[in-house]
KOLSE-371708 format. One line per 5 residues: number of its first residue (from 1); their letters; for each residue x, y, z of C-alpha. Coordinates in nm, 2 decimals. Layout:
NUM> a> X/Y/Z  ... .
This chain:
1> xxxxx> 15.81/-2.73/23.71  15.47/-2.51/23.74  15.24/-2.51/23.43  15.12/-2.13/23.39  14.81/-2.00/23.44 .
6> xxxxx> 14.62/-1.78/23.24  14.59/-1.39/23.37  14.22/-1.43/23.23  14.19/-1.04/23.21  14.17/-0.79/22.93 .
11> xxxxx> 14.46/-0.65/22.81  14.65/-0.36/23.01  14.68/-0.05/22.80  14.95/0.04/22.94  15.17/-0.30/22.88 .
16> xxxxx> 15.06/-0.21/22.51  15.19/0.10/22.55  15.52/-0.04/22.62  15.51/-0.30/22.40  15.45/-0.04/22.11 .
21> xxxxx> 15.77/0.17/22.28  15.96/-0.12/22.26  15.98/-0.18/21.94  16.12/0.13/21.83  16.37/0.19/22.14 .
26> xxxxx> 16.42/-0.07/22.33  16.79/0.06/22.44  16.53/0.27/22.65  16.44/-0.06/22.83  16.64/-0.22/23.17 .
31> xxxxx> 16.51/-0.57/23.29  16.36/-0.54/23.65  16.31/-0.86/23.87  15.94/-0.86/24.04  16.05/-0.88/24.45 .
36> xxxxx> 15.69/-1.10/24.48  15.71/-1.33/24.18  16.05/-1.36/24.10  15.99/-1.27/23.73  16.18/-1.06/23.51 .
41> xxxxx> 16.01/-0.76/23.35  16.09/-0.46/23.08  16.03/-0.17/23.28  16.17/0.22/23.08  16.48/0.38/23.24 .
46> xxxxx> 16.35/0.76/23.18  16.71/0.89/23.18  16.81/0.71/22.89  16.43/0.80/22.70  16.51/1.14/22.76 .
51> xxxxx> 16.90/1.12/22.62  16.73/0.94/22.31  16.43/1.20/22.26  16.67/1.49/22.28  16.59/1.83/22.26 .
56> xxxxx> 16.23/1.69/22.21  16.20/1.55/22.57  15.88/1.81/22.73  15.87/1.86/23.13  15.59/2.10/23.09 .
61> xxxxx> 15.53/2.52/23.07  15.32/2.75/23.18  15.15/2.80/22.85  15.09/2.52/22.61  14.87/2.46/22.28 .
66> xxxxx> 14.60/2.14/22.40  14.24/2.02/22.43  14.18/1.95/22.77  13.88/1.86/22.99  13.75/1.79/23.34 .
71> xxxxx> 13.81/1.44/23.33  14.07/1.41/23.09  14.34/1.24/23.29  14.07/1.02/23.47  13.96/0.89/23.10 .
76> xxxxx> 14.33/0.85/23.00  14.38/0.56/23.28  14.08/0.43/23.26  14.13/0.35/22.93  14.45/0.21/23.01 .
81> xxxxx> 14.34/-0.03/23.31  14.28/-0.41/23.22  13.96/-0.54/23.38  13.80/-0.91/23.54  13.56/-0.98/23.30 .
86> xxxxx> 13.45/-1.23/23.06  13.21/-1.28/22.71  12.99/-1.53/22.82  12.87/-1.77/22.44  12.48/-1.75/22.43 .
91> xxxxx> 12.43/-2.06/22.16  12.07/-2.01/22.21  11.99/-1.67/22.10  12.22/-1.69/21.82  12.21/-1.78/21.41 .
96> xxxxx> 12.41/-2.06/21.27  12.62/-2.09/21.56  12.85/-2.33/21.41  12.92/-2.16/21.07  12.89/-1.80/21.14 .
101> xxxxx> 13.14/-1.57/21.15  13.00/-1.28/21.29  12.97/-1.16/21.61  12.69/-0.96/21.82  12.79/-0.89/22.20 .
106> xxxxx> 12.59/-0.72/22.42  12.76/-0.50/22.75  12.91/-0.17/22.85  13.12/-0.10/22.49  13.42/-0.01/22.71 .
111> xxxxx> 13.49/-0.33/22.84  13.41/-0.50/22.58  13.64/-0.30/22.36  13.95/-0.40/22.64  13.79/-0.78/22.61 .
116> xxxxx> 13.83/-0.78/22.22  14.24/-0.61/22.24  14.40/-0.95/22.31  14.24/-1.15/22.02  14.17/-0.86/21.75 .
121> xxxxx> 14.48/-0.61/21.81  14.52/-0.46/21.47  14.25/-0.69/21.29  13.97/-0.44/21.23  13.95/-0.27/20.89 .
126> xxxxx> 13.67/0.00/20.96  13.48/0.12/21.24  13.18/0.30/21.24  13.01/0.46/21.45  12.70/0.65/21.53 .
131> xxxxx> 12.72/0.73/21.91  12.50/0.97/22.11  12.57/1.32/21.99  12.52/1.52/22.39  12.20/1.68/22.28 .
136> xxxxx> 12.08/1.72/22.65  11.85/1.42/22.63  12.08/1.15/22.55  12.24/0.86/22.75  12.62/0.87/22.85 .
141> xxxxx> 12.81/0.62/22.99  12.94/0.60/23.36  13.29/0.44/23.33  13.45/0.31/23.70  13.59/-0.03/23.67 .
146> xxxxx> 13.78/-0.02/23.98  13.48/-0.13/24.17  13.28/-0.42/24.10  13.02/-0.40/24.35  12.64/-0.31/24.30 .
151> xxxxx> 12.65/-0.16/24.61  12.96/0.03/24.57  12.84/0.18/24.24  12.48/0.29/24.33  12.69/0.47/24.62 .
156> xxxxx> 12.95/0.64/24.42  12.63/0.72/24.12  12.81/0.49/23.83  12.48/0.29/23.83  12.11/0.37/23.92 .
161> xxxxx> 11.91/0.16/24.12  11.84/-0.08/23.80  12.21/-0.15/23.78  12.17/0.05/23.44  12.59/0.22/23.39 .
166> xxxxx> 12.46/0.49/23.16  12.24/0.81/23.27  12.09/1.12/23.03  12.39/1.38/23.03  12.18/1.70/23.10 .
171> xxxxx> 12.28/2.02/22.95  12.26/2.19/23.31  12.52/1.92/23.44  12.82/2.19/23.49  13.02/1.92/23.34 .
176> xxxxx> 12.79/1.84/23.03  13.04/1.85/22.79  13.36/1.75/22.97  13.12/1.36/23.04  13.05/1.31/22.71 .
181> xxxxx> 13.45/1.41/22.58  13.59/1.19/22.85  13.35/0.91/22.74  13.45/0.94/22.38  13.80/0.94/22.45 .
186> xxxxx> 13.84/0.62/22.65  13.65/0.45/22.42  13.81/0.57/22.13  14.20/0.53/22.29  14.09/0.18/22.32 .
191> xxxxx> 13.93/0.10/21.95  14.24/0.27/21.82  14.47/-0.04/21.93  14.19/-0.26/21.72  14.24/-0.09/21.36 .
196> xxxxx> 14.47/-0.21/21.09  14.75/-0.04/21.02  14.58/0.14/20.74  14.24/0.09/20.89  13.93/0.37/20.89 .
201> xxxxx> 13.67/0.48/21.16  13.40/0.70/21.08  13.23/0.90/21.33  12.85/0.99/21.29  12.79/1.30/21.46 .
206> xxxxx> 12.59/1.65/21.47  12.67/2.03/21.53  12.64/2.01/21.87  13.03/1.80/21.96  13.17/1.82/21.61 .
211> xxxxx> 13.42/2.05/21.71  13.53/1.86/22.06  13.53/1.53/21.84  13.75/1.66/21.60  14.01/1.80/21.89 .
216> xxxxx> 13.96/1.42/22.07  14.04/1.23/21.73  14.35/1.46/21.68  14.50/1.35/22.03  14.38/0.97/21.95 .
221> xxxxx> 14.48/0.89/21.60  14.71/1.19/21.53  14.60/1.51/21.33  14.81/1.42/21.05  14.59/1.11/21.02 .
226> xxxxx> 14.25/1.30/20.94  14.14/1.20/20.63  13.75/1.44/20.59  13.47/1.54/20.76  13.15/1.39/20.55 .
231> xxxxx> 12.87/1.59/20.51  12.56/1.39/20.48  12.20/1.50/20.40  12.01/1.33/20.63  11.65/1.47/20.55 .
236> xxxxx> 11.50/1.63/20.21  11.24/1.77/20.46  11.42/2.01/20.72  11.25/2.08/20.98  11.08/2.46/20.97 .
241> xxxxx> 11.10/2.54/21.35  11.38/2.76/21.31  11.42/3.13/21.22  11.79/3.12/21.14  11.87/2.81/20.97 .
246> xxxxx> 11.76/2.47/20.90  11.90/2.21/20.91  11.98/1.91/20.63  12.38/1.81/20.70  12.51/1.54/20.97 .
251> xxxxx> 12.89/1.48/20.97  13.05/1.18/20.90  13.42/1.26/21.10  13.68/0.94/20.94  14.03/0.88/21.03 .
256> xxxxx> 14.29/0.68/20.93  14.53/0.51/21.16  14.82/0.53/20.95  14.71/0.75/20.67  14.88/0.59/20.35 .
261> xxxxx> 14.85/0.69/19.96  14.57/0.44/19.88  14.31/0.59/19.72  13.95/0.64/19.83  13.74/0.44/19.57 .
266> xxxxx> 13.32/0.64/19.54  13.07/0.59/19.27  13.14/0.37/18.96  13.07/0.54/18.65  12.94/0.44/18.33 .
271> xxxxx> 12.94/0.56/18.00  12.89/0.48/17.60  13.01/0.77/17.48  13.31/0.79/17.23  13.62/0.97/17.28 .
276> xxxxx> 13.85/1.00/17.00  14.21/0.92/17.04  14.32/1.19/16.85  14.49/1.51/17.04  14.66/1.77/16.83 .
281> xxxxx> 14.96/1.87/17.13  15.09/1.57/17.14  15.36/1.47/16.92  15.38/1.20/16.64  15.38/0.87/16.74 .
286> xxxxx> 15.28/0.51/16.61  15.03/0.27/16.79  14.97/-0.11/16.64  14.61/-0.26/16.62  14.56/-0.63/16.65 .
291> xxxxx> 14.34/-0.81/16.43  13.98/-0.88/16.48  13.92/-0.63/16.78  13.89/-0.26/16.58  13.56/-0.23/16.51 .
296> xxxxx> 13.42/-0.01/16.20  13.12/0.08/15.99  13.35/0.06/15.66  13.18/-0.21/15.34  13.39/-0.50/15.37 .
301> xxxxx> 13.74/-0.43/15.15  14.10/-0.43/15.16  14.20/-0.13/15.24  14.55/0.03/15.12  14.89/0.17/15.34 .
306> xxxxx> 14.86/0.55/15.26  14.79/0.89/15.35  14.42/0.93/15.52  14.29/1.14/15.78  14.07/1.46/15.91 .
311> xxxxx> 14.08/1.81/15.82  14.23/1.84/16.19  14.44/1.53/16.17  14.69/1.38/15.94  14.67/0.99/15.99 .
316> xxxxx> 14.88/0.76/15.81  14.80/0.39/15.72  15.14/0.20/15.79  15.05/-0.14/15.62  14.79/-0.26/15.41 .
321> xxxxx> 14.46/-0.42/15.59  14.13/-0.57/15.55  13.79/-0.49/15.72  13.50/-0.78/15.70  13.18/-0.79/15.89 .
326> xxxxx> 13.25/-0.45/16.07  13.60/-0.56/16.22  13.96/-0.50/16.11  14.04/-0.87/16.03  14.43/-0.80/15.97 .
331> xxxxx> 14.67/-0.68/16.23  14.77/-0.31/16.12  14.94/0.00/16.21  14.90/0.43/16.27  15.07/0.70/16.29 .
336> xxxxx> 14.93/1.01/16.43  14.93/1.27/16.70  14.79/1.01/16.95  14.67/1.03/17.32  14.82/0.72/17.42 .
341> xxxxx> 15.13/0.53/17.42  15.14/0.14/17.28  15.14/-0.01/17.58  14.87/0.19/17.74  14.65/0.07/17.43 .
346> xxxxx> 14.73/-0.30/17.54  14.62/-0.25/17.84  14.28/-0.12/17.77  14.18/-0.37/17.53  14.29/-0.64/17.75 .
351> xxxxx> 14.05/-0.47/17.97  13.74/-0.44/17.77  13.78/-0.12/17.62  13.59/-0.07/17.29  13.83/0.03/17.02 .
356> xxxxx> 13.65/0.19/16.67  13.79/0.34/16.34  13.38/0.44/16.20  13.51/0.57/15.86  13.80/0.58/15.63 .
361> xxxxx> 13.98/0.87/15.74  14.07/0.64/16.05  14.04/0.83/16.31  14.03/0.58/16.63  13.80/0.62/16.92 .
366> xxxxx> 13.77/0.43/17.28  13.51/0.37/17.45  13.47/0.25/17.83  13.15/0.10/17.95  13.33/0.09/18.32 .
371> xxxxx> 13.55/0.38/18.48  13.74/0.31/18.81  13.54/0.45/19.07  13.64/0.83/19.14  13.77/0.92/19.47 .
376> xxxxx> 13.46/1.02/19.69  13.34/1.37/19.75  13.27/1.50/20.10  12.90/1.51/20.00  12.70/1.24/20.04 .
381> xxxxx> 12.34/1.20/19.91  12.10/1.07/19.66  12.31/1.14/19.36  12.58/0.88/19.50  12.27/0.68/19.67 .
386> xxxxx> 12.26/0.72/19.98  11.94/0.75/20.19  11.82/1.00/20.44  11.67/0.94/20.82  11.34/0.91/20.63 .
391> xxxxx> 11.42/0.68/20.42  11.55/0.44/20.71  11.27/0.49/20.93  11.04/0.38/20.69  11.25/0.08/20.57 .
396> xxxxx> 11.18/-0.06/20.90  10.84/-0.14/20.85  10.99/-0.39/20.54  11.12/-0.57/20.87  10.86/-0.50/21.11 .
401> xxxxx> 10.47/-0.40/21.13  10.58/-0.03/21.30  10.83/0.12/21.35  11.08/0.01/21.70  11.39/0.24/21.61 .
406> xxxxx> 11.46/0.57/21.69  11.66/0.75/21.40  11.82/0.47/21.28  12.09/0.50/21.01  12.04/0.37/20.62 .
411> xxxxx> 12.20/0.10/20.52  12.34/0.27/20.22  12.48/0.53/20.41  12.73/0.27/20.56  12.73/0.07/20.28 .
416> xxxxx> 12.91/0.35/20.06  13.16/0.44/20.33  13.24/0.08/20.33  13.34/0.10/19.96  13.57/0.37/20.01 .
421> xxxxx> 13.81/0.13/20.16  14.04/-0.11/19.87  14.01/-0.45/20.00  14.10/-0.75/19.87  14.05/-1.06/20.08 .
426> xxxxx> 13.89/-0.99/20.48  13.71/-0.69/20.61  13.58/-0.67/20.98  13.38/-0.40/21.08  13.32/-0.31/21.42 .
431> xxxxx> 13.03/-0.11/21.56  13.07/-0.05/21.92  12.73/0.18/21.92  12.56/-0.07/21.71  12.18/0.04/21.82 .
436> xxxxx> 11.96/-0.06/21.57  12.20/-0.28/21.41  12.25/-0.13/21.02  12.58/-0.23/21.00  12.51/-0.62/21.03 .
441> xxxxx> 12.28/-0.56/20.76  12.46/-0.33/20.56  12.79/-0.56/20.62  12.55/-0.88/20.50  12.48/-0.63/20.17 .
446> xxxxx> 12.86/-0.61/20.09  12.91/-0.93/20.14  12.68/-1.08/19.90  12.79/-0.81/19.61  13.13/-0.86/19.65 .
451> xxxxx> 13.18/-1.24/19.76  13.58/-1.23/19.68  13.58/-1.06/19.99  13.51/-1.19/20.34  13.32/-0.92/20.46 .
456> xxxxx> 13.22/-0.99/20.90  13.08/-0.78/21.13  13.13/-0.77/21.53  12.86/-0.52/21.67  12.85/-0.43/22.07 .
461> xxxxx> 12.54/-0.31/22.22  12.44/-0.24/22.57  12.16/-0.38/22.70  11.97/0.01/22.70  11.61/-0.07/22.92 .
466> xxxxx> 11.35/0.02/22.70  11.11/0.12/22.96  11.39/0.35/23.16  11.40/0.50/22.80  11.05/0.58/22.75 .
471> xxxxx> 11.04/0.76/23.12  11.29/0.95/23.03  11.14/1.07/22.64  10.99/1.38/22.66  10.93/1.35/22.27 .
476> xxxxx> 10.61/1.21/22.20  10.69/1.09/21.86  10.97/0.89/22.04  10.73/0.77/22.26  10.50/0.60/22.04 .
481> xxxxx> 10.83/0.41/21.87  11.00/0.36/22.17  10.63/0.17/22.32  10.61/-0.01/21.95  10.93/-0.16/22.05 .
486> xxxxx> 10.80/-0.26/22.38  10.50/-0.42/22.25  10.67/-0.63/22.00  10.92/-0.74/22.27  10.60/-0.83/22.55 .
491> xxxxx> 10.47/-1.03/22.22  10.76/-1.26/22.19  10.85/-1.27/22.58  11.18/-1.14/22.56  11.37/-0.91/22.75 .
496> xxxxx> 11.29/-0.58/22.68  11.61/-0.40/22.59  11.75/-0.27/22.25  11.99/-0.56/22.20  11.71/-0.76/22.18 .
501> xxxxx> 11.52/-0.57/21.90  11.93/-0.56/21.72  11.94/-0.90/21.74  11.59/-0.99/21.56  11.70/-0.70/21.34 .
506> xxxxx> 11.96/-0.90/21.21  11.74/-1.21/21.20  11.47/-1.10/20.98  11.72/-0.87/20.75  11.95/-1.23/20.69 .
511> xxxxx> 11.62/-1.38/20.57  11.49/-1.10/20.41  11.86/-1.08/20.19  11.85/-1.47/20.14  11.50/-1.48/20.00 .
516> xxxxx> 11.56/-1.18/19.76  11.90/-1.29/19.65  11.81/-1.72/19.57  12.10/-1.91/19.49  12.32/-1.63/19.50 .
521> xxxxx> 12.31/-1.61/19.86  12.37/-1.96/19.90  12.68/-1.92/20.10  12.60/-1.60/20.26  12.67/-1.52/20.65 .
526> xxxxx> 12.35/-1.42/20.77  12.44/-1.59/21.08  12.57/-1.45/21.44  12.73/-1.56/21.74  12.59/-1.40/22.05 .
531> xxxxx> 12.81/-1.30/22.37  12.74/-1.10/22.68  12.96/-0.93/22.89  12.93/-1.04/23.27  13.20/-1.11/23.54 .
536> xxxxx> 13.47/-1.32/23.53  13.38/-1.67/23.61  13.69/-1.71/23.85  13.67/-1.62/24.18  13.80/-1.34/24.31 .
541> xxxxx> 14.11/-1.56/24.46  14.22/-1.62/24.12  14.33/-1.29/24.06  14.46/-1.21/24.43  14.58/-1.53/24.63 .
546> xxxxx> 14.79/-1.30/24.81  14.48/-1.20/25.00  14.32/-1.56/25.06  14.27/-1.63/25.43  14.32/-1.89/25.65 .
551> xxxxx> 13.91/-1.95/25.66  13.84/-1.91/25.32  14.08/-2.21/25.20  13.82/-2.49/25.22  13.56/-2.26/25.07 .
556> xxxxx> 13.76/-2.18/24.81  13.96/-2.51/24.70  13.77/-2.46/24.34  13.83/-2.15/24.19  13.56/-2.13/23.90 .
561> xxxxx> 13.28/-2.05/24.01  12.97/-2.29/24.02  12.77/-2.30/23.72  13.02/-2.24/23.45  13.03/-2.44/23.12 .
566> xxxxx> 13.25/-2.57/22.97  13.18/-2.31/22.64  13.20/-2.04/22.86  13.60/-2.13/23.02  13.68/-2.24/22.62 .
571> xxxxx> 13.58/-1.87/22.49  13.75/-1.69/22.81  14.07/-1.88/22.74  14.04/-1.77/22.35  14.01/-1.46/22.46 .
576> xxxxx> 14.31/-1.43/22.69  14.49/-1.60/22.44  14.44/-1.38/22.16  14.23/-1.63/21.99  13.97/-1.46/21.75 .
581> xxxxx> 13.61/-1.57/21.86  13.46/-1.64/21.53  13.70/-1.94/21.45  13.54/-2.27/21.45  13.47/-2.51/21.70 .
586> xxxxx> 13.48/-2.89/21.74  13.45/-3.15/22.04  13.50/-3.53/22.07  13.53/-3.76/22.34  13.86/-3.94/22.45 .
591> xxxxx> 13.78/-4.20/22.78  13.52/-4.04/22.78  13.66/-3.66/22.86  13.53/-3.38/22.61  13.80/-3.22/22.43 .
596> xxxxx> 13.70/-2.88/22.26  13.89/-2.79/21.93  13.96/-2.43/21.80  14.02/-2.41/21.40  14.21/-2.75/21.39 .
601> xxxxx> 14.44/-2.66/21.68  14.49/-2.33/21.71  14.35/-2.38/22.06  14.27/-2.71/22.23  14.12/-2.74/22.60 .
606> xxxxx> 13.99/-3.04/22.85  13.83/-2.94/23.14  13.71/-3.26/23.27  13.86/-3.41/23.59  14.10/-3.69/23.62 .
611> xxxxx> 14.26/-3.65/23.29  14.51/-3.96/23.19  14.77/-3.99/22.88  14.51/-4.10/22.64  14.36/-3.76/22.62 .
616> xxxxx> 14.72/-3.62/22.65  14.78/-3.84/22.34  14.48/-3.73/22.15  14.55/-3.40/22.20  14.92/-3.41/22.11 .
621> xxxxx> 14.78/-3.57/21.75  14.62/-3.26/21.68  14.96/-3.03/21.66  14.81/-2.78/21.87  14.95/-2.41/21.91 .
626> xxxxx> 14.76/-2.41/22.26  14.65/-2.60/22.48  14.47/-2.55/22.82  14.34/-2.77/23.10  14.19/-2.62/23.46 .
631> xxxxx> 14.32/-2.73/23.78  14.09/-2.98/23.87  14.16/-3.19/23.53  14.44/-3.34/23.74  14.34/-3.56/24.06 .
636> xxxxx> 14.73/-3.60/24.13  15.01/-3.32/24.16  15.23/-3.59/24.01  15.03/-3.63/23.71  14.99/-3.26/23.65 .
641> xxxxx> 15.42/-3.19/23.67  15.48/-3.54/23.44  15.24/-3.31/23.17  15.59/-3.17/23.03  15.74/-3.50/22.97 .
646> xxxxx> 15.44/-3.57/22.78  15.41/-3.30/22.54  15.80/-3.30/22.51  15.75/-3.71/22.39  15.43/-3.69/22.18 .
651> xxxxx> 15.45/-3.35/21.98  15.87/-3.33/22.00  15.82/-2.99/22.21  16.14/-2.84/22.43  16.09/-2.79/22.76 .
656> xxxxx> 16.07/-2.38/22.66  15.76/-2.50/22.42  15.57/-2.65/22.65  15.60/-2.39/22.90  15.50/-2.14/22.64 .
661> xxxxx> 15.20/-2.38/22.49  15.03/-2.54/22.76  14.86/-2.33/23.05  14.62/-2.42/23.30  14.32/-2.20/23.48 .
C-alpha cells in the first residue's frame, strides 16, 4: 500500500470554496471518480443547487446593480488558483529564532497570503493595512502566477528586466484604476479566508480609492459586515498648496468578517468626581451597606435608625450603626429613591467602586476611579492619542540618525485600533503591506501592556529595490530619505531593499522597548523568524509526472532539488500541512539520523537516507499527529511498504491512521 505524498502547494481557493459550500448543503454534492487517479472527489450537481437556492438561483439580466472592473474576473481566479512555491527559514537574519513567535516574510504578498491559507485559515484576529493609495506615483503589483519563467514574464510585462513584479501605476495608464482595484481584490479575497470568525481588517487609505475600496470590501466581506470608515488626522500642519481645501483626514476603512454584537472598547476614562446615588424618578427601594467599606466625614458615634435626609430627599436609616475612623464599622441599611438595585451595588464594590455617606443626612455617593472604555468614535487624534505623519517621521530618528522611511504610520495609530478588539488569550496580526514595519513595533507595545494576552505579529514585505525607487521619485524630499536609506544599507553591506530596513526596524525598536521597560519586559517577544518566498524546492516532476520523459528519468531520479536543507523541506511540509510556522522546533539524533520535532509532535520529519526501525521506534515514542519522511529515506521499496505495519505496532494506529498520518515527499 502507497504512502501519500504531500501536494506541497498552497491552498486552491476554489476547493475552499467548496469546502465552505459543503458544509451548509452538502445534499448539493455527488461523489465523482478521477478517470487518472482513481480517487473519489466531491464535485456540486448544479441541478440540485439550483432546486435548493430556489427562486434565488440568478442566470443573469440585462441590467444589474454591481461594481465591476477591467480585470475583475481575471483577479477573481487568480485569487482562487494554488501556486508551486515555498517560505524558505532564514535562521541567520532573524531574532531569537528558537523562542520567537513572530514572523517577518519577505515576497510578492499574494503568494504569500495563498502560502499562509493552509496553516492559518481562520487564525488571524486583525489585519491592517496601509497599502499604496494609486496616487499616479505609486507601485502596483503584477499578479500572473501561471508562468514561472523570467523569460516568460519580462515577455508578457509582469516583471521588468530586474525581475522586480511591481511597476508605478500611472494615472495616464487607460486602466489606472481598474490595476489597482484588481490588485486589491485578489489580495483581499485571499486574507479574507485568514480572519477569525469575528476577526477585523482595517484599511489605511486616502481620497483618491476610498470609494472603489469601499465597493471591493462590500463584494469581499459582505456589506452587512462594514463596521466604519475612520477618519484620522494625519498632520496638524496641512499643506497650503491648495485653493479649495486642505487637507488633514486619512481614512481608516475596518471590516468585520462576521460582524457580531461585541462591543468596540476606545479610551479608558478616569474620574474622582462624586455622583450621588440619589435620583428622585425612581421609586422607593432599600439597598444594604456592609460594614467597614462606606466611607464618611461624620465624628466617630453611634448613630440611631430614623428619619434623615435632604431637602430633596427623604432617606431613612433602617437599623442602628456606628461610624469610627471615617468608616461605617456596622453593617446597615437605606431606604430611599435610589439609582441602583442591591445587586448592582455588590457588584461595584466588589469592583473598586468608592462608596461615601459625607454627612448625616446620608445621602450616598459612588465614585469610579476606572470606567470601561467607551466604544470608539470615528475620529481619531490627539485627544484619544494618536500621532500624526509628523510625529512618526520624526520618531524614526529615536531608531535611526535620519530619517529611511517614507510616510510611515505611528505606532499609536495602530496601537489604538488594536484595542478596539476584546481579547482575551491570542491575538495575531497580519500586515501584508508591512513597509516600514510599525505594526511589529506597535504589536511588541501591546504585548508588554497587556501580557494576559499573547499578542504576535506575521508582517509580509516585498523585497521593493531601493534604488529602482529613487529613479523613479520625482519628489525631492523623498529623495533625500529614500538615499538615507541607501546609505545606511551600503554601511552595513546589506541588500538594499525595504525588507531590509523592516527588519532592522524591528531589531532596534525590540531593544529599544526592552531597555525602557527593565524587568518588565523580561519575557517579551522582541524576536522574529525570517522567511522568504522563492520556488518550490521540488522539481517540476513532482508536480507533473504525467509529463516526465523517457530521457529525463535518470536526470531526474531525485526530485528535490540540490541544495535544499533539511529546515527548508521541515517548514514546506508545516506548511502543506497546516502546521502554524511559529511553533517550536527540536532535533536529536537516532543511529545517527536527525529527526526534527514540531511542538512535541504535532509534526515529526527524517529526511535522512537509509532510515531503519530504530528511528521508526523513536519517532512512534513521540505520539505524533504527523509524520513525514522523503523518498530517498528508504534504500529499499520493501522497507518503505512494511512502514504501515510499523506504525500500526508501535503507536496502535489502524491502517486508516496511518494512511492519514504518515506522508512522504
Amino acid at each position: 500500500m502507497e504512502l501519500e505524498r504531500m501536494t506541497l502547494t498552497s491552498a486552491s481557493g476554489s476547493k475552499l470554496n467548496l469546502d465552505a459550500l459543503y458544509q451548509i448543503m452538502p445534499s448539493c454534492f455527488t461523489e465523482v471518480r478521477d478517470e487518472k487517479t482513481g480517487k473519489i472527489s466531491h464535485k456540486i450537481n448544479f441541478t440540485t443547487l439550483r432546486e435548493l437556492l430556489g427562486d434565488n438561483a440568478y442566470e443573469g439580466a440585462d441590467e444589474e446593480y454591481g461594481f465591476s472592473w477591467v480585470g475583475k474576473n481575471a483577479a477573481r481566479r487568480e485569487a482562487a488558483n494554488s501556486i508551486n512555491k515555498t517560505l524558505r527559514p532564514c535562521p541567520e537574519e532573524s531574532v531569537d529564532w528558537d523562542n520567537t513567535e513572530n514572523l517577518y516574510i519577505e515576497g510578492d504578498n499574494l503568494e504569500v497570503l495563498k502560502l499562509l491559507q493552509k496553516s492559518y485559515l481562520g487564525k488571524i484576529k486583525m489585519i491592517y493595512i496601509d497599502p499604496p493609495y494609486n496616487t499616479g506615483n505609486d507601485f502596483v503589483y503584477e499578479d500572473d502566477f501561471s508562468r514561472t519563467s523570467f523569460d516568460e514574464n519580462l515577455a508578457t510585462g509582469n516583471v521588468d528586466e530586474d525581475n522586480t513584479c511591481f511597476r508605478k501605476n500611472n494615472d495616464t495608464d487607460s486602466r489606472f484604476h481598474s490595476k489597482w482595484c484588481s490588485m486589491m481584490y485578489e489580495r483581499l479575497l485571499v486574507a479574507r479566508t485568514l480572519l477569525s470568525r469575528n476577526g477585523v481588517i482595517f484599511i489605511s487609505i486616502d481620497d483618491n480609492e476610498i470609494r472603489n475600496l469601499k465597493n471591493i470590501c462590500d463584494e469581499v466581506f459582505g456589506a452587512k459586515n462594514f463596521i466604519d470608515i475612520y477618519n484620522w488626522a494625519k498632520t496638524e500642519t496641512p499643506e497650503n498648496l491648495s485653493v479649495k481645501s486642505r487637507q488633514i483626514i486619512e481614512y481608516v476603512v475596518c471590516y468585520q468578517n462576521n460582524r457580531d454584537n461585541s462591543r468596540f472598547l476606545g479610551i479608558q476614562k478616569y474620574s474622582s468626581s462624586s455622583n450621588g446615588l440619589l435620583n428622585q424618578p425612581n421609586p422607593v427601594g432599600t439597598l444594604k451597606f456592609p460594614a467597614n467599606v462606606v466611607r464618611t466625614k461624620i465624628p466617630n458615634q453611634i448613630i440611631p435608625a430614623g428619619m434623615y435626609g435632604t431637602d430633596k430627599y427623604d432617606v431613612e436609616l433602617l437599623n442602628d450603626t456606628e461610624v469610627k475612623d471615617g468608616v461605617f464599622i456596622k453593617e446597615f441599611s437605606l431606604k430611599a429613591k435610589f439609582k441602583w438595585q442591591q445587586s448592582y451595588l455588590d457588584n461595584e464594590i466588589a469592583n473598586g467602586t468608592i462608596i461615601s455617606i459625607p454627612t448625616i443626612k446620608f445621602s450616598p455617593a459612588y465614585e469610579k476611579l476606572e470606567y470601561a472604555p467607551e466604544v470608539p468614535t470615528n475620529l481619531i487624534n490627539s485627544k484619544v492619542g494618536v500621532d500624526t505623519n509628523e510625529n512618526a517621521g520624526e520618531y524614526q530618528l529615536e531608531l535611526f540618525d535620519k530619517k529611511v522611511f517614507n510616510f510611515p504610520k505611528p505606532v499609536s495609530l495602530i496601537k489604538y485600533l488594536a484595542n478596539f478588539l476584546p481579547v482575551e488569550d491570542e491575538c495575531i496580526v497580519l500586515d501584508f503591506f508591512s513597509g516600514s514595519a510599525t505594526t511589529a513595533e506597535s504589536v511588541m507595545k501591546l504585548a508588554l501592556e497587556k501580557p494576559n494576552i499573547k499578542y504576535k505579529f506575521i508582517l509580509v514585505q516585498i523585497q521593493e529595490d531601493l534604488l529602482k525607487s529613487l529613479k523613479e521619485t520625482s519628489s525631492k524630499s523623498q529623495k533625500e530619505i529614500i538615499q538615507n536609506a541607501i546609505d545606511f544599507l551600503s554601511q552595513q553591506n546589506k541588500p538594499l531593499n525595504i525588507c531590509e530596513l523592516g527588519k532592522e526596524r524591528i531589531r532596534r525598536a525590540g531593544k529599544k522597548i526592552k531597555e525602557e521597560a527593565g524587568e518588565k519586559a523580561a519575557n517579551l517577544d522582541t524576536g522574529f523568524r525570517v522567511f522568504k518566498c522563492e520556488d518550490s524546492f521540488m522539481n517540476d516532476v513532482y508536480f507533473a509526472p504525467s509529463e516526465l520523459k523517457q530521457e529525463d528519468l535518470f536526470s531526474q531520479i531525485e526530485n528535490i532539488k540540490d541544495g535544499t536543507s533539511d529546515l527548508s523541506l521541515l517548514f514546506g511540509c508545516m506548511l502543506d500541512w497546516g502546521v502554524q510556522l511559529s511553533l517550536p522546533l527540536s532535533h536529536f539524533t537516532v543511529a545517527r539520523k536527525t529527526i526534527h520535532n514540531v511542538n512535541d509532535g504535532d509534526l515529526v520529519a527524517c529526511f535522512a537516507e537509509d532510515i531503519n526501525e530504530e528511528v521508526i521506534s523513536a519517532i512512534a515514542e513521540l505520539s505524533p499527529l504527523r509524520v513525514v519522511f522523503r523518498d530517498s529515506c528508504f534504500s529499499e521499496s520493501a522497507f518503505k511498504m512494511n512502514l504501515f505495519e510499523l506504525f500500526k505496532q508501535k503507536c496502535g494506529w489502524s491502517e486508516e491512521q496511518v494512511r492519514d498520518k504518515v506522508r512522504v515527499i
